[in-house]
C-alpha positions, -999 to 999 in steps of 0.1 A, spaced: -429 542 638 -464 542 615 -476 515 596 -510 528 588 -538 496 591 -541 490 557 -506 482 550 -509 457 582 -538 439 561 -522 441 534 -492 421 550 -512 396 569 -531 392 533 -501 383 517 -492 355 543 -525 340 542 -553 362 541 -588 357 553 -622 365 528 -626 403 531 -662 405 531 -665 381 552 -644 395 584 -647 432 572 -654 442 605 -617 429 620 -596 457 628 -557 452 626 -554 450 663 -579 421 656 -564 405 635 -529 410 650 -550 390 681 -561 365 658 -525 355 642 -512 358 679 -533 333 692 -531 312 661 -492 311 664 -494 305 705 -474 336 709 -504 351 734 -488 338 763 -451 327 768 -452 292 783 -442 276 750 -463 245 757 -490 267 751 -488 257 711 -505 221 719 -541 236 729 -563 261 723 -593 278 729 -622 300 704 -644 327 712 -666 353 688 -653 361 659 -617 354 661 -631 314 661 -644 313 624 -609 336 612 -588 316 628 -603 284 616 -591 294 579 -557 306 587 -529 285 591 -494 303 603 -463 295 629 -435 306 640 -405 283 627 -378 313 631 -385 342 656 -366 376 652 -367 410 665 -357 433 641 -357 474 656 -363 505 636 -325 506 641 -311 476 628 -308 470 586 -337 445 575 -325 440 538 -304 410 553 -342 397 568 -356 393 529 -352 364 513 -334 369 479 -360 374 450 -363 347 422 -341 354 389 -361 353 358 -347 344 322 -359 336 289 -393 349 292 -414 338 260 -448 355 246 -481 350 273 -501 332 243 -471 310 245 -471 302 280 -508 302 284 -507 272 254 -477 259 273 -497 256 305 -530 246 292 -510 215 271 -497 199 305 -532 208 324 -545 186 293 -527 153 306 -542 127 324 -532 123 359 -539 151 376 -553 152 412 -592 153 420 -605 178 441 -603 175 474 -607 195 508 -572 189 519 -546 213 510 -505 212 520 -487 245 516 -453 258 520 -454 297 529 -431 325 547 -443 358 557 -437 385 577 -457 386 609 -454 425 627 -463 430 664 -469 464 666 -467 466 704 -431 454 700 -417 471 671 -408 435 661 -411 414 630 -407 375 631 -396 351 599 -424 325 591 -415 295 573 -444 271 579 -453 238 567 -491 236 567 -518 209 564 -555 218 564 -589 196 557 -623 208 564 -657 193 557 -692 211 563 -701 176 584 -666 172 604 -650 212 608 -619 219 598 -587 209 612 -550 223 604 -516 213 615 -480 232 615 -446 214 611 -416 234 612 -392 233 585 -358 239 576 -342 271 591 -340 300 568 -302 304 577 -272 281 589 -259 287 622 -227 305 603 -248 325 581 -276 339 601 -283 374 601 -278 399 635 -311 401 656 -326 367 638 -326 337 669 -320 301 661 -354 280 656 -368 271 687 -381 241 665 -363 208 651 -373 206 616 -404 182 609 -418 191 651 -452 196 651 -459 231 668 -500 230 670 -522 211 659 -557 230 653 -598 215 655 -626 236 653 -660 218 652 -685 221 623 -704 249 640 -677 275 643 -659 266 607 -671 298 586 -669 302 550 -683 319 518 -711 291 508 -699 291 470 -663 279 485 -682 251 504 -703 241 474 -680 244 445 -674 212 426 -659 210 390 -647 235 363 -683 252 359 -667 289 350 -694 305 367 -694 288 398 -652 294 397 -666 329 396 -688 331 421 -662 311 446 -639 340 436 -663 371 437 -670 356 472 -636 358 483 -634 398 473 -625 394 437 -656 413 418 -665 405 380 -641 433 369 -617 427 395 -579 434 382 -556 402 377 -540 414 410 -572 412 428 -577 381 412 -550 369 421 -554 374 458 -588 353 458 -573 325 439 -548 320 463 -574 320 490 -595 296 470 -562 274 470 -561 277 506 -598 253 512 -595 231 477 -571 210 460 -580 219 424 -578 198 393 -565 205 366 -595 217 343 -601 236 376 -570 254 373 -570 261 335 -599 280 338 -581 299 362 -552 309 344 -578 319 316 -592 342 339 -561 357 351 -550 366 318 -588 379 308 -581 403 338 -553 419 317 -521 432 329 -506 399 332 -470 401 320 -444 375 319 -409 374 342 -396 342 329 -382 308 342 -370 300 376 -370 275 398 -392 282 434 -383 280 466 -386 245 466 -364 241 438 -390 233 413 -391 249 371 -418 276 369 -426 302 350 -434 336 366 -464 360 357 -465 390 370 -499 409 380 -517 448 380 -522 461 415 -523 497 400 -514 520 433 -497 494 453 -465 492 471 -465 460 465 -461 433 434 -477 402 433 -462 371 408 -481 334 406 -457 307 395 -468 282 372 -451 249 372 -431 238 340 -443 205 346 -478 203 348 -494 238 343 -507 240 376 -509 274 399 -476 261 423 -471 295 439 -479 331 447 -449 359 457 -457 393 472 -429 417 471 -427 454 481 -415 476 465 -402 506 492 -397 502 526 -424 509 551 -401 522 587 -389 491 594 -398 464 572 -377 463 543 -387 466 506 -384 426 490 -400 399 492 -426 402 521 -443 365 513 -449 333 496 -471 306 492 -462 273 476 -491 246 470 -486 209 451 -461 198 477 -453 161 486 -473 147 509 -454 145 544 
């Protein structure tokens, strides 16, 4: 088994990835540490998820990443992971970009939208590998995080619905050790270890250049491809509730980035109407789609697929991220 350290990244990026310039110094072993002890799973007494403790550099990462363990598998090189993948959305009816842009930008254009805010909910599943193990463990995750320069940052997990009934779930995939709705930690870290890129902390309204900056900070250079784009706007989602001017200027950027092309309606995972837009990543293995909602206009939702296998983990769907969710 070889899964080369890039490809690691670029799994743990998909998930919920932290600002490359600002850890480029984390290895994948470190940052296999760091989503180890964020989950808990660095020890086994399980009561080991209520409290935690910070030191160096795997402090300010861990302060920005939220991710759980809600389902734990072991899947070996042996066993089939297609079964492991959740199905991929079904596009139809795809209508012209210009169309969809105007679409989106219309609904973006009502009032009512919500003000910015440091507080963001998400909905995500990933893969996370231990590479010791030669396992991989299913991660649907609930998320709450808020952070302010003054107060640090503080981030909670509550474990959702299982991925599969008791009838229906796959060989090597155990039960949830976790009723839906349980908390399983509950994350503080004081205003002098929360770390992050100084034109996240100070952006405030639709200025396009400061969207820019945010974004350049958060790897996504001024020529940067809608794929890399991507990947720092879904980081960006990850400290701010945007408004909706905010995220209009977003989209415009995306499509600026070129290569945007569109898959069509669906509904999420959440059961919601998007539209799907897929990204470049020229030379990837993997494809990235943001989901805009039907609704309102708004940037709902990021899915990373890839597209071969890699040894053991299956080519599909390898993550999502879904923002805009009731409050719980």
């Amino acid at each position: 088994m070889s899964i080369s350290d890039d490809d690691l990244d670029r799994l743990f990026r998909a998930a919920n990835p932290a600002p490359p310039e600002e850890f480029a110094s984390l290895r994948a072993k470190d940052i296999a540490l760091r989503e180890n002890i964020i989950r808990g799973t660095a020890t086994p007494v399980r009561a080991r998820r209520r409290s935690w403790a910070w030191a160096g550099a795997t402090t300010a990462v861990a302060s920005l990443v939220v991710v759980t363990i809600v389902v734990a598998s072991i899947l070996l090189p042996s066993q089939q992971a297609v079964a492991l993948t959740p199905p991929p959305l079904l596009y139809s009816n795809a209508q012209p970009l210009a169309e969809v842009i105007d679409d989106a930008h219309d609904a973006l254009a009502r009032p009512g939208g919500p003000e910015q805010e440091s507080r963001v909910e998400t909905l995500s599943w990933g893969w996370s590998i231990d590479m010791a193990e030669e396992s991989v463990e299913v991660v649907p995750q609930y998320a709450t995080f808020t952070w302010s320069v003054e107060a640090g940052s503080s981030s909670v997990i509550i474990a959702g619905e299982s991925l599969w009934d008791d009838e229906d779930r796959p060989e090597g995939v155990a039960d949830s050790p976790y009723e839906p709705g349980e908390v399983i930690s509950e994350v503080s870290t004081p205003p002098g270890e929360f770390i992050a890129p100084p034109a996240v902390l100070e952006l405030d309204g639709a200025d396009r250049p400061q969207l820019a900056a945010a974004l350049e900070s958060l790897g996504a250079p001024e020529d940067a491809s809608s794929g890399q784009l991507l990947v720092a706007i879904g980081q960006l989602l990850s400290y701010w509730t945007l408004t909706d001017e905010q995220h209009a200027v977003l989209i415009d950027m995306l499509v600026e980035a070129g290569g945007v092309t569109v898959l069509g309606e669906t509904k999420d995972r959440e059961g919601r109407p998007v539209v799907g837009l897929r990204v470049s990543d020229d030379d990837s293995p993997y494809q990235d789609t943001v989901l805009i909602s039907a609704a309102t206009g708004r940037i709902v939702g990021v899915e990373n697929e890839r597209t071969e296998p890699l040894d053991f983990i299956p080519a599909g769907v390898v993550g999502y991220t879904l923002w805009d969710l009731p409050r719980r």
